[in-house]
C-alpha positions in Angstrom: -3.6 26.0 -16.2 -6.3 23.9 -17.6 -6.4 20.3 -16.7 -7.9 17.3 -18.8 -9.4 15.5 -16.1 -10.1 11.6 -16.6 -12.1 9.6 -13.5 -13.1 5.9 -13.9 -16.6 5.0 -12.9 -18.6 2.4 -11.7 -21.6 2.5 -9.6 -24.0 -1.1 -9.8 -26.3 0.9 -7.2 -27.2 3.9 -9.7 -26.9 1.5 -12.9 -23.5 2.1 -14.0 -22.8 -1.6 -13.9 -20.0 -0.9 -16.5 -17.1 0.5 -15.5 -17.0 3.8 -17.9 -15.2 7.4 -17.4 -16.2 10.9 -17.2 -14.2 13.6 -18.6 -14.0 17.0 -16.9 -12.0 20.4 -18.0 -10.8 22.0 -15.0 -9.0 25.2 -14.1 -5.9 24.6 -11.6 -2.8 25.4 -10.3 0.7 23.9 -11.0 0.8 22.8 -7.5 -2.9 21.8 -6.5 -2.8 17.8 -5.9 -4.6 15.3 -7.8 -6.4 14.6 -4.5 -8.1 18.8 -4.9 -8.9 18.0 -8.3 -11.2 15.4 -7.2 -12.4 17.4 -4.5 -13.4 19.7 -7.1 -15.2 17.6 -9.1 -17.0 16.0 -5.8 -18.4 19.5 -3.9 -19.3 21.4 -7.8 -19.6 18.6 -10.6 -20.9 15.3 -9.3 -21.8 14.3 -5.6 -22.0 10.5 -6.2 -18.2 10.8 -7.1 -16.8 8.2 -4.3 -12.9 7.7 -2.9 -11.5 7.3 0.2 -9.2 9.9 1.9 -8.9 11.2 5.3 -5.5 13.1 6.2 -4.8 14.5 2.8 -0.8 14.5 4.0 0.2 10.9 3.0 -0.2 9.6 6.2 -3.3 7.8 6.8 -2.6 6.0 3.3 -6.8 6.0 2.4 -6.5 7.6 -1.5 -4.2 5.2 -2.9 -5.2 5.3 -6.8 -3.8 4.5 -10.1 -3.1 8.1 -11.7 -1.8 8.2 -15.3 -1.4 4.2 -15.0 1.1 4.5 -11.9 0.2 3.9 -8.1 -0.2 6.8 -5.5 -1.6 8.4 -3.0 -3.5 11.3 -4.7 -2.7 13.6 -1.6 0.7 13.4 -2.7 0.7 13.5 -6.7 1.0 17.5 -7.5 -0.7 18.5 -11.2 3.1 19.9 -12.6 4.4 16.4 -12.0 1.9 14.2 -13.8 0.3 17.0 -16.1 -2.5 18.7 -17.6 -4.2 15.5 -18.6 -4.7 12.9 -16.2 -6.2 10.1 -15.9 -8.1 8.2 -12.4 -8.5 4.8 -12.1 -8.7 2.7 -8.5 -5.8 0.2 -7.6 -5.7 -2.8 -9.3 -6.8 -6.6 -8.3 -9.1 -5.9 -5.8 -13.1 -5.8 -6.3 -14.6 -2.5 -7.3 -17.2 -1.3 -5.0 -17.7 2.0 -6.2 -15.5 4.2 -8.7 -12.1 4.6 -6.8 -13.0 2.6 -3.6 -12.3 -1.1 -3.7 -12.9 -3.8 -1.2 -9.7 -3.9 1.1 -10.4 -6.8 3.2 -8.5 -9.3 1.5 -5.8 -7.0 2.1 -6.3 -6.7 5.8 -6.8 -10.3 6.3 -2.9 -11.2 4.8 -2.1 -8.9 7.1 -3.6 -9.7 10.0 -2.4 -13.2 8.9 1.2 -12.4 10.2 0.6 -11.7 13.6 1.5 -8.0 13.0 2.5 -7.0 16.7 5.0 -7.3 19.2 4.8 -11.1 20.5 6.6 -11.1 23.1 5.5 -12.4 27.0 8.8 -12.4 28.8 9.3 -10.2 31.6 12.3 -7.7 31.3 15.3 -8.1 33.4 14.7 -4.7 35.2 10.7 -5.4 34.9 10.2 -2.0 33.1 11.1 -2.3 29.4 13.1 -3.9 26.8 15.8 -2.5 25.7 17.7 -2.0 22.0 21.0 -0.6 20.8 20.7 1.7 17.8 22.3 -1.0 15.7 19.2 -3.3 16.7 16.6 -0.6 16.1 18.4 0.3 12.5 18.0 -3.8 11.1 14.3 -3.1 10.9 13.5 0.7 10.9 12.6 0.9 7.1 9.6 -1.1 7.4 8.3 0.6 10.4 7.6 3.6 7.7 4.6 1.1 5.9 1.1 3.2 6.0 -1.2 0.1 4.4 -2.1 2.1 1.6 -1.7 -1.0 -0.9 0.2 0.8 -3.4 2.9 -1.7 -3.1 0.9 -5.1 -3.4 -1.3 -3.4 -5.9 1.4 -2.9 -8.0 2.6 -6.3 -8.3 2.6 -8.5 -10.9 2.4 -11.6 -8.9 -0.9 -10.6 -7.2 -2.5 -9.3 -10.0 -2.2 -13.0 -11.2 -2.9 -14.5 -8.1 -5.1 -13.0 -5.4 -3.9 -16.0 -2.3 0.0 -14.1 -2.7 -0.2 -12.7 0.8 1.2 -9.6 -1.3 4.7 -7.0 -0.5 2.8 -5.2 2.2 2.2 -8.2 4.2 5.6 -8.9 3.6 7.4 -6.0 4.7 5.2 -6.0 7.7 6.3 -9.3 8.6 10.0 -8.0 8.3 9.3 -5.5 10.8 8.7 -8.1 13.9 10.9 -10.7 12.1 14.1 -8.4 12.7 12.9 -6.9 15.7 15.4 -8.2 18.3 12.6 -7.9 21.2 10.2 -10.4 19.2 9.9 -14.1 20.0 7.9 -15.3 17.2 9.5 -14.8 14.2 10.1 -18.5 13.3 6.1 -18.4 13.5 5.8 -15.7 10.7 8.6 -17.2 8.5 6.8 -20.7 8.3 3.3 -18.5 7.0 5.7 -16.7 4.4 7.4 -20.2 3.6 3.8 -21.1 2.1 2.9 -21.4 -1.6 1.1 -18.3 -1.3 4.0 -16.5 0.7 7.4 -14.5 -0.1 8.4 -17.0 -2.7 5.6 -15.7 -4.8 7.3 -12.2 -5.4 9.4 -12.6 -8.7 11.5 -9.4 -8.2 9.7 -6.7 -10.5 10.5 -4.2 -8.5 7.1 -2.3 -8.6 6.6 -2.3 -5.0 9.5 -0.2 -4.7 8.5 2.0 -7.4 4.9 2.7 -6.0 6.0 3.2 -2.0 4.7 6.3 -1.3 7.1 6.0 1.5 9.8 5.1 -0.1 10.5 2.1 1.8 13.1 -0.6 0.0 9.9 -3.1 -0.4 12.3 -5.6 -2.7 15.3 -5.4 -0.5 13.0 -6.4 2.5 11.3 -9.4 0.5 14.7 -10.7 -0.3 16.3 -10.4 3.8 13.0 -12.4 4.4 13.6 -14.8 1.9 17.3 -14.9 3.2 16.1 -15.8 6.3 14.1 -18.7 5.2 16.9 -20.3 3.6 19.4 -19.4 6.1 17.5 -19.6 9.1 19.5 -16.4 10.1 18.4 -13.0 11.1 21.3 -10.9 11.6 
């Protein structure tokens, strides 16, 4: 099939200090990703073409992109689902630095912000490890899936308007130590997200959800957090 394909570009390096877009015809199949297409464009059309990837099977979480106005990870995103003319842009509310890659630090630094490891320096009864029951394993288990792609904060409505919103994935990493019964800071990561720029920030769009690539239930865990700061409770 032939493919109408549309890539945002910006390069202050080479002169292309305005963000503009080249247009390429392509031949491909139905079921060649988004992420080949730009592959193909990179090795045969233009070499300066820049965008992060590295696993190519939605793990590593590297290519999140805006494709047809909508957040993925192009690795993911198969031609017979979005099309035969598409459209490329990088994630949104974050600085350019070239075409599709944008400066991720502000994301990393929310989320190191959050302490986003196992705190705990008690010694277990048997002196080997600590234990959980399924049960305990299961309150947190979605929001071990997270890949820090930044589909999900990128998405959001809130952040786009204000960049000090520690954002959904810092949130939903949070979740996953605050409802991990073997943790023993959570009241340390609930007073960050009881902030101004913390969960009460997220106005329920539902985006987050929407963009997951891995399909984690991003809104229900903002609103257990936010439960938890009004309850103090974390069962």
């Amino acid at each position: 099939m032939e493919v109408n394909l549309r890539i945002f570009r910006y390069n202050p390096e080479a002169g292309r200090n305005k963000p503009s877009y080249d247009n390429y015809t392509l031949e491909a199949d139905p079921t060649d990703r988004v992420l080949d297409l730009l592959e193909l464009v990179k090795s045969y059309h233009d070499g300066t073409l820049s965008f992060r990837r590295s696993c190519a099977h939605g793990v590593c979480g590297s290519d999140a992109m805006r494709i047809n106005g909508r957040n993925y990870l192009a690795c993911k995103v198969l031609v017979q689902d979005v099309g035969n003319n598409i459209t490329v842009e990088p994630i949104l509310g974050m600085q350019i630095i070239k075409d599709m890659i944008v400066d991720m630090e502000p994301f990393f630094e929310s989320y190191r912000s959050i302490s986003p490891f196992l705190v705990n320096d008690e010694i277990p009864e048997d002196g080997k490890e600590r234990l959980q029951t399924i049960e305990q394993r299961e309150r947190f288990d979605d929001t071990t899936k997270c890949i820090l792609c930044a589909a999900c904060t990128t998405s959001c409505p809130s952040f786009w308007s204000n960049d000090e919103f520690v954002g959904p994935a810092t949130i939903v990493n949070a979740h996953r130590f605050i409802f991990d019964s073997r943790d023993t800071a959570p009241e340390k990561r609930l007073d960050i997200l009881n902030e101004e720029s913390g969960a009460w920030k997220c106005r329920t769009a539902f985006n987050c959800t929407q963009a997951c690539p891995r399909e984690i239930h991003v809104t229900q865990a903002i609103a257990e957090v936010k439960n938890a700061l009004t309850t103090g409770r974390l069962d």
